[in-house]
C-alpha positions in Angstrom: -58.6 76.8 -91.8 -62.1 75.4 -92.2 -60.2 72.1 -93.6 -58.2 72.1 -90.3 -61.6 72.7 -87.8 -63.1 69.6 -89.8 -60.1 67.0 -89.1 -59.7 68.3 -85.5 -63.8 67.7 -85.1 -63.5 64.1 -87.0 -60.5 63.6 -84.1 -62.9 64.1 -81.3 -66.0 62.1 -82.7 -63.3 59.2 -83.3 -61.8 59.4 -80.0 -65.2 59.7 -78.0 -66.3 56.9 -79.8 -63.7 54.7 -79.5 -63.5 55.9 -75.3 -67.4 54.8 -75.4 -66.8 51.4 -77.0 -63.7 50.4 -74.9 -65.5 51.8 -71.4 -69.1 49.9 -72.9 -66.4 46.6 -72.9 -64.4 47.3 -70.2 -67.9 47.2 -68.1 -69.2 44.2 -69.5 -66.1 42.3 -69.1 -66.0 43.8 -65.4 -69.5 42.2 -64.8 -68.5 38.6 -67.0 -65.4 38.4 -64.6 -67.6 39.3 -61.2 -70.2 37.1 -62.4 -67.7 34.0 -62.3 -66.1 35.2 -59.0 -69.9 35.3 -57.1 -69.9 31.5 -57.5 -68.7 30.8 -54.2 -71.3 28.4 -53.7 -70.8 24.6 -53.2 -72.9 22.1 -55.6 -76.7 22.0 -55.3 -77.8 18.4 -53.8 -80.8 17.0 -54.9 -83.4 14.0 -56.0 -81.9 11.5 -52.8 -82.9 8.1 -53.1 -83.9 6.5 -50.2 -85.6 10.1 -49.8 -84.3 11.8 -45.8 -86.2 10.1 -43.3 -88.0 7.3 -45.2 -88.9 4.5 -43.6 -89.5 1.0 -44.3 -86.9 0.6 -46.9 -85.4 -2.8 -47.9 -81.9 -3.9 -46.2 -79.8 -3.6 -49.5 -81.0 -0.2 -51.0 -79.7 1.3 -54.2 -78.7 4.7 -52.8 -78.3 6.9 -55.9 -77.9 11.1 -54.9 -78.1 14.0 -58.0 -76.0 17.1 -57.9 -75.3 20.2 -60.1 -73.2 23.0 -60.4 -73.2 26.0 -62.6 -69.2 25.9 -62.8 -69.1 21.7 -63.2 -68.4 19.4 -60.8 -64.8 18.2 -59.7 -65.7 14.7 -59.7 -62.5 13.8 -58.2 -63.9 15.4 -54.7 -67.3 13.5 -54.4 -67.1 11.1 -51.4 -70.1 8.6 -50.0 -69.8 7.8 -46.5 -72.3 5.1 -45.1 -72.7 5.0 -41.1 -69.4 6.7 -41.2 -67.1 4.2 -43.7 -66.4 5.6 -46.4 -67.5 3.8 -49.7 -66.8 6.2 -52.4 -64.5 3.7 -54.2 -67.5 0.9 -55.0 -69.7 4.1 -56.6 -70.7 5.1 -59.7 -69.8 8.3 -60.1 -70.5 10.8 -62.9 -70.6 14.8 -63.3 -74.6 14.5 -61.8 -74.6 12.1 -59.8 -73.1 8.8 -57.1 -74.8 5.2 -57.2 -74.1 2.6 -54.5 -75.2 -0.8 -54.3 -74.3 -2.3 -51.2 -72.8 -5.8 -50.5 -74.0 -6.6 -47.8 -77.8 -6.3 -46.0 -78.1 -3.4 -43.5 -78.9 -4.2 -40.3 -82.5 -2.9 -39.0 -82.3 0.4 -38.1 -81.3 4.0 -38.9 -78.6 4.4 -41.5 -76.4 7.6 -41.7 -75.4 9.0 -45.1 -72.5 11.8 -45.5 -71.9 13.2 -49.3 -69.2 15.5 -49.7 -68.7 17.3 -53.2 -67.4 19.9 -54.6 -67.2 22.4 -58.2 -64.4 23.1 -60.2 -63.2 26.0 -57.4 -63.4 24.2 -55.1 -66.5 25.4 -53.5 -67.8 22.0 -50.9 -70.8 21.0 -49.8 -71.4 18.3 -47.5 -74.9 16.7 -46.6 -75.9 14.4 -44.0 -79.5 12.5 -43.6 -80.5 9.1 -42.9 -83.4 6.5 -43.4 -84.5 3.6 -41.8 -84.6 0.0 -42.9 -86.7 -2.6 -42.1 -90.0 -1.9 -40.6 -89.9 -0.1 -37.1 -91.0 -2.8 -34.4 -91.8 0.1 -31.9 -93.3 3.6 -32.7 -91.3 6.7 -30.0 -94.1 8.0 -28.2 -93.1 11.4 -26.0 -95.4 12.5 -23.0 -95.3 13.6 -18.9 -96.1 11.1 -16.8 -96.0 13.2 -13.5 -98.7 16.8 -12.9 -100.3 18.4 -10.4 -103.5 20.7 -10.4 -105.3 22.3 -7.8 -107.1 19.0 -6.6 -103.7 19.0 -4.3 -101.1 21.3 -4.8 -101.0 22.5 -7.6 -103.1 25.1 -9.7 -105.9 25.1 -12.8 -108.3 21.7 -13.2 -108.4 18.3 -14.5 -109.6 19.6 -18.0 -106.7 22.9 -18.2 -104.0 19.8 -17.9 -105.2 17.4 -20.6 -106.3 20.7 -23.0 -102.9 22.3 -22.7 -101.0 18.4 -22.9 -103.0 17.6 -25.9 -103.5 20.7 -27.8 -101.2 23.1 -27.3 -98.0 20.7 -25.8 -99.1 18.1 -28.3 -98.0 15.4 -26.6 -98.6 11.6 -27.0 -100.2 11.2 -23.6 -100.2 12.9 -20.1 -100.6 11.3 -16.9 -102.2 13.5 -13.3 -101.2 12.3 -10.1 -102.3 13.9 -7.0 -100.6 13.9 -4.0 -103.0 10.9 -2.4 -102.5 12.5 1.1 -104.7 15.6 0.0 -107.7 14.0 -2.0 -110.8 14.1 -0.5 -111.7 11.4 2.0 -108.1 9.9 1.7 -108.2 7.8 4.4 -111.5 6.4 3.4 -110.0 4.8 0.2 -108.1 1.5 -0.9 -105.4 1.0 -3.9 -108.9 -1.1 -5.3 -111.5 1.4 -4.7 -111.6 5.4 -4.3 -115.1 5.5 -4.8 -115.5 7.6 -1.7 -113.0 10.4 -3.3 -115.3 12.8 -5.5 -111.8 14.3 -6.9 -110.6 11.3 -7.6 -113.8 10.1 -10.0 -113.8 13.2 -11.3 -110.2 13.0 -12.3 -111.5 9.6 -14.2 -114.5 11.7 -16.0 -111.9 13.9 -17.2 -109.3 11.4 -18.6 -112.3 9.5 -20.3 -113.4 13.1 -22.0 -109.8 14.0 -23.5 -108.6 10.6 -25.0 -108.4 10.4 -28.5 -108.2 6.9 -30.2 -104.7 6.7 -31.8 -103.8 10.4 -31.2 -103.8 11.1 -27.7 -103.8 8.9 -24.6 -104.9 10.8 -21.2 -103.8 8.6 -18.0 -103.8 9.1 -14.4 -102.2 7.8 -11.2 -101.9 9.3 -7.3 -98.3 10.2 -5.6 -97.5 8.3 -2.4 -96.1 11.1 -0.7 -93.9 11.3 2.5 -93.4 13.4 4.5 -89.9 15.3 3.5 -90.0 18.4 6.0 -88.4 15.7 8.2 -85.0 13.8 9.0 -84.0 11.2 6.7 -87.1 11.6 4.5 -88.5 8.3 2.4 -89.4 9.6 -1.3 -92.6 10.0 -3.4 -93.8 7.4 -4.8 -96.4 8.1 -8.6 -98.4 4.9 -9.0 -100.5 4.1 -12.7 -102.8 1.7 -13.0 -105.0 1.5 -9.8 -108.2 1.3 -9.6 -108.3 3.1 -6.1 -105.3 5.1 -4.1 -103.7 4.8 -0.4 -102.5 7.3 1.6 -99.2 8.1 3.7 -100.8 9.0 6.5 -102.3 5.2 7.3 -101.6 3.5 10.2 -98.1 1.9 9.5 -97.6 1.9 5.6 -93.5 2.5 5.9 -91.7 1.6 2.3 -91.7 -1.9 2.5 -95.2 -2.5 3.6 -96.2 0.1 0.9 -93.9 -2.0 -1.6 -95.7 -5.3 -0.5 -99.5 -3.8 -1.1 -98.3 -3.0 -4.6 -96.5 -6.4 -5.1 -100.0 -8.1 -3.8 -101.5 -6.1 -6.8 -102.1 -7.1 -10.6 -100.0 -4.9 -13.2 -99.5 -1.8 -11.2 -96.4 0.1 -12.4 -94.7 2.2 -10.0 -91.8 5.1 -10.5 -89.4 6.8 -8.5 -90.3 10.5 -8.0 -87.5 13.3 -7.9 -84.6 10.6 -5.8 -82.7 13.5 -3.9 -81.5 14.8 -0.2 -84.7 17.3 0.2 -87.2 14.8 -1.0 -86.0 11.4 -0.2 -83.9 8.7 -1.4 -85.7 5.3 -0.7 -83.3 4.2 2.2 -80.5 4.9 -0.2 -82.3 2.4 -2.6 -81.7 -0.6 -0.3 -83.0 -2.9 -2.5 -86.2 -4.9 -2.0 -87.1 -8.1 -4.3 -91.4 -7.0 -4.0 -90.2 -3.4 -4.8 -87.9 -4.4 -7.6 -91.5 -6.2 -9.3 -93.3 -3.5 -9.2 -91.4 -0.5 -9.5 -90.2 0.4 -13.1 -89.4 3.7 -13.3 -87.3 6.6 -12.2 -87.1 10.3 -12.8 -83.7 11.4 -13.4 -85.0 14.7 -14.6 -87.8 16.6 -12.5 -89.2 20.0 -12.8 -91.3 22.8 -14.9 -88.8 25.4 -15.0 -87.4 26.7 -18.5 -83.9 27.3 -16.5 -83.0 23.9 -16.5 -80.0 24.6 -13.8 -83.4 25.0 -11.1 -84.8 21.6 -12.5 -84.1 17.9 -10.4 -81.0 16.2 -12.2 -80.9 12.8 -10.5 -78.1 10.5 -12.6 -76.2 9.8 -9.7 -79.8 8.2 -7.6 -80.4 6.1 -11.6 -76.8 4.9 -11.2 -76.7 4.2 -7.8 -80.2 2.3 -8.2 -78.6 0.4 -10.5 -75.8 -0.9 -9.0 -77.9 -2.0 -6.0 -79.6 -4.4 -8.2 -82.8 -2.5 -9.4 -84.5 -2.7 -12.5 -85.7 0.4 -13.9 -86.2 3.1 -16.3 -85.2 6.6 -16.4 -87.7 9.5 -17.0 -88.1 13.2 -17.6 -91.0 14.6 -16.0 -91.8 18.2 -15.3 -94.2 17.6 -12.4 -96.1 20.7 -13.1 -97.9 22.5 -10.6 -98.6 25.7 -12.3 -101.1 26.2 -15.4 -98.3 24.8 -17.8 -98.7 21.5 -18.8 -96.6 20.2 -21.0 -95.6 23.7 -22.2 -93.4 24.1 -19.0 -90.0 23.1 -20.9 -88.9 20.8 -23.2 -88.6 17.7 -20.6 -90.1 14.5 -21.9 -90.7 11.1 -20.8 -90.1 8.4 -24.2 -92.0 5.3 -24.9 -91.3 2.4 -27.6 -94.5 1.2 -27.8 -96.4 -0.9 -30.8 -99.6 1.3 -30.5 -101.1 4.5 -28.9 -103.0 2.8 -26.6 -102.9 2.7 -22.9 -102.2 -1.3 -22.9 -99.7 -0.8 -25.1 -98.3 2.3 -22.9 -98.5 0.5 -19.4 -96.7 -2.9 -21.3 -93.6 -0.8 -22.2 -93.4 1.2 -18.8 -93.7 -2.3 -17.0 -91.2 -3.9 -19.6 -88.4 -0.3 -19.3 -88.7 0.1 -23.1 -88.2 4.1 -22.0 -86.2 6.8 -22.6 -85.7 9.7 -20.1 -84.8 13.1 -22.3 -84.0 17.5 -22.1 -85.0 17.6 -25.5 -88.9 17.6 -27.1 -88.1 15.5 -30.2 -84.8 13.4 -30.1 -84.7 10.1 -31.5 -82.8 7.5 -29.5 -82.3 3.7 -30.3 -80.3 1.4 -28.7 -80.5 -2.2 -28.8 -77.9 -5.1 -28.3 -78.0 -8.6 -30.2 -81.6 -6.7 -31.8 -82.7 -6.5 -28.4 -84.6 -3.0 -27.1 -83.7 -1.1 -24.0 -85.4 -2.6 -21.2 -84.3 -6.4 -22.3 -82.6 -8.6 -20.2 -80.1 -11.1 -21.8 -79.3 -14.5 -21.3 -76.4 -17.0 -22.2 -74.9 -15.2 -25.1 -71.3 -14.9 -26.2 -71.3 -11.6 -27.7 -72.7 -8.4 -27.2 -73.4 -6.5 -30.6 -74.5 -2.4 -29.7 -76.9 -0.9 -32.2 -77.1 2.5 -30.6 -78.5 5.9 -32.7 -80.0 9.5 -31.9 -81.0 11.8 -34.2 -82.4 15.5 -33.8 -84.2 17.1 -36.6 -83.6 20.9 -34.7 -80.7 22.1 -36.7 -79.3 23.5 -32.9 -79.6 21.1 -31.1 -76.4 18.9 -32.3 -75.3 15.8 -30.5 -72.0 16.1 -28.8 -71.4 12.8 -27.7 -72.5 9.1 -26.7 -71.6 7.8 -23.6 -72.4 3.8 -23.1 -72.8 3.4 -18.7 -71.9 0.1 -17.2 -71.6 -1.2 -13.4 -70.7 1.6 -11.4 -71.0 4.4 -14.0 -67.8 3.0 -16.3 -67.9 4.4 -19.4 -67.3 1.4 -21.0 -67.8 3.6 -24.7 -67.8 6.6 -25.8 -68.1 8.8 -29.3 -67.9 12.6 -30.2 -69.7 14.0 -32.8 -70.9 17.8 -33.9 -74.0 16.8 -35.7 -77.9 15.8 -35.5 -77.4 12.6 -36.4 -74.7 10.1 -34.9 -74.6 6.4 -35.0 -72.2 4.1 -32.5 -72.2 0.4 -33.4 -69.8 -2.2 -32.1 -69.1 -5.3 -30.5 -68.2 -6.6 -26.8 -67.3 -9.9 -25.5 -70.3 -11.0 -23.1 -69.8 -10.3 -19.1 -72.5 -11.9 -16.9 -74.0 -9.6 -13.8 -73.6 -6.6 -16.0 -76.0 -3.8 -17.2 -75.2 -1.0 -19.9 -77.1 2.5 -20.5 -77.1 5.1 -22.9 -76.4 8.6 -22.3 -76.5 11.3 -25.1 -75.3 14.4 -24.5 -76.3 17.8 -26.7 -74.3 20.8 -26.8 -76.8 22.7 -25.3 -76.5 20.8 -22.3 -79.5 19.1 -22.9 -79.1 15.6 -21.7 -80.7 11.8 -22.5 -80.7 8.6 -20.7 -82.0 5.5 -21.8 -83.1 2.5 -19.2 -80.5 0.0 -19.2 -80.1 -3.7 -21.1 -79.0 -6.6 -18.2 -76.7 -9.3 -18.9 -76.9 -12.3 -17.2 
């Protein structure tokens, strides 16, 4: 009996302990096999060379770019794309990494790189960044070139606009224009000399107090303002680089007359202010050969609210300007009036200029190297034959575009690039889903022609570039 009890009790140690090892397995395999099946993870990307975003970097670059995976790396998948051609069959390629050497010399400019790789199940990553070679001939400077405070219309003082531009909007520079009509002693003043106008030198002590060499460049200008309570109103008019200001309400100064006082002027710059039915439309931009000299801007994109459906969208006045034979730039301004400077929205006017310096600034307005943009910090080139926007070109066979924009908000992807022609053809255009996109090609030379970019976001955010003529 006791012989019988014994067996029976070494029966149950055995089989508990053979239960507890086989569970004790069962587990560990359980957590091997989930262990494996949590890689669902593409390849790690690392160590790029050129590094994202350098600049500066010679025109045939070893592009080398490491990768790693904890289950290996199908190197069958990896693919190099180089401003969108696909090069992956002149690499090196290895389990940790793809080496390129190009052929041929990039041109100057952004170049867009695409790797796609993937492990051995099939988990993909893809990344995208780009560099620039060659050094950059002009630096992007963003700012507002169009504000109010309550010296006429608007609220807070000379200092509350340049503090909140500088510090808080961190802009580039920031430009206050009063209406001219509502300065003090208006009518006393010429476009040399405002000395009578204690807002006006005041406005002058506070640019002087804000700039900061290489960092931040405070201007100023005065708004020739029409009336537009009225039938068939003229326009606004924003005027840099006076000495003095005129007035609407003199005796006679219609458009043309106020276009001749500027064209008798040295180096004044002049800019279309919010072209639309309330405000006025410069005679439907009947075009004007002393206007054309002096005026080189227009805002296509006007206003300080954050809804941007309530803001000033004026494409259709920039085209029509166009056609009629103007030369100008578009810009983006949001002609505050409340204590928001630069902090209003995300509206900005672009300048490719060699220096922060107001010469250098006024030189690119007056020369349309300006881009008009929805977005704080897009990138946008665009060049033909190595030639900026603004350019005017003469006697050439060919036309080769050079056109990029990049956007470092991972948001704010670029939909689309539109190239603009006489009479808004879309003579080119390319869809993308990304924050970088590139569009290069080649056209046949037209004389009497003109050609603009427009890039469009998916927010709805919008950019225009000024134009490069033909002739």
């Amino acid at each position: 009996m006791k012989s019988k009890k014994l067996i029976i009790s070494l029966f149950l140690i055995l089989l508990f302990y053979f239960s507890f090892y086989y569970l004790n397995n069962l587990s560990t395999n359980d957590t091997a096999v989930s262990y494996i099946n949590a890689d669902d993870e593409g390849p790690v990307i690392s160590n790029l060379s050129p590094d994202k975003c350098e600049q500066f970097i010679v025109a045939k670059p070893d592009i080398k770019i490491n990768y790693k995976d904890e289950s290996g790396i199908d190197t069958s998948s990896v693919k190099l794309f180089v401003n969108y051609k696909d090069v992956t069959k002149n690499c090196t390629i290895t389990d940790s990494y793809i080496h390129y050497l190009p052929k041929n010399k990039f041109k100057r400019g952004s170049q867009i790189i695409q790797l796609e790789v993937s492990d051995i199940l099939k988990n993909k990553s893809k990344f995208e960044w780009y560099f620039t070679v060659g050094t950059p001939i002009y630096n992007h400077y963003r700012g507002l070139i169009h504000s109010h405070t309550s010296a006429s219309d608007g609220h807070g003082s000379y200092n509350d606009a340049y503090y909140l531009a500088r510090d808080k909007a961190n802009l580039d520079f920031f430009a206050i224009t009063e209406h001219s009509n509502l300065l003090d002693n208006h009518l006393d003043c010429t476009i040399n000399d405002a000395s009578p106008s204690l807002e006006w030198n005041d406005l002058i002590k506070s640019r002087d107090l804000f700039n900061v060499k290489d960092k931040f460049i405070a201007l100023n200008g005065f708004e020739m303002t029409y009336p537009f309570k009225v039938k068939d109103p003229i326009g606004h008019i924003n005027v840099f680089n006076s000495n003095g200001f005129v007035s609407s309400e003199l005796p006679n100064m219609n458009l043309e007359k106020f276009y001749d006082l500027l064209y008798e002027q040295d180096d004044l710059i002049g800019q279309f202010n919010h072209p639309c039915k309330k405000f006025g439309t410069f005679n439907n931009f009947k075009y004007s050969a002393h206007g054309d000299y002096v005026m080189s801007l227009m805002e296509v994109g006007n206003g300080y609210n954050k809804d941007m459906s309530k803001n000033i969208r004026s494409h259709d006045m920039y085209q029509l300007a166009l056609d009629n034979g103007w030369h100008l730039a578009p810009t983006c301004n949001q002609d505050n009036h409340r204590v928001d400077f630069g902090i209003a929205n995300e509206f900005r006017t672009v300048i490719l200029a060699t220096d922060l310096n107001k010469d250098a600034l006024y030189d690119s307005l007056r020369n349309m190297r300006v881009y008009a943009t929805e977005d704080k910090n897009i990138k946008i080139d665009y060049s033909i034959n190595n030639l900026p926007m603004g350019s005017t070109i003469k006697n050439t066979s060919k036309l080769n575009f050079n056109i990029s924009a990049i956007d470092s908000d991972e948001n704010d992807k670029i939909d689309e690039i539109q190239v603009i022609s006489n009479n808004g053809e879309i003579i080119k255009s390319k869809n993308f889903n990304s924050n970088l996109a590139k569009l290069e090609f080649t056209l046949k030379s037209n004389k009497n022609k003109f050609y603009y970019i427009k890039v469009i976001q998916n927010n709805d955010k919008i950019s225009v570039t000024a134009p490069i003529w033909i002739e």
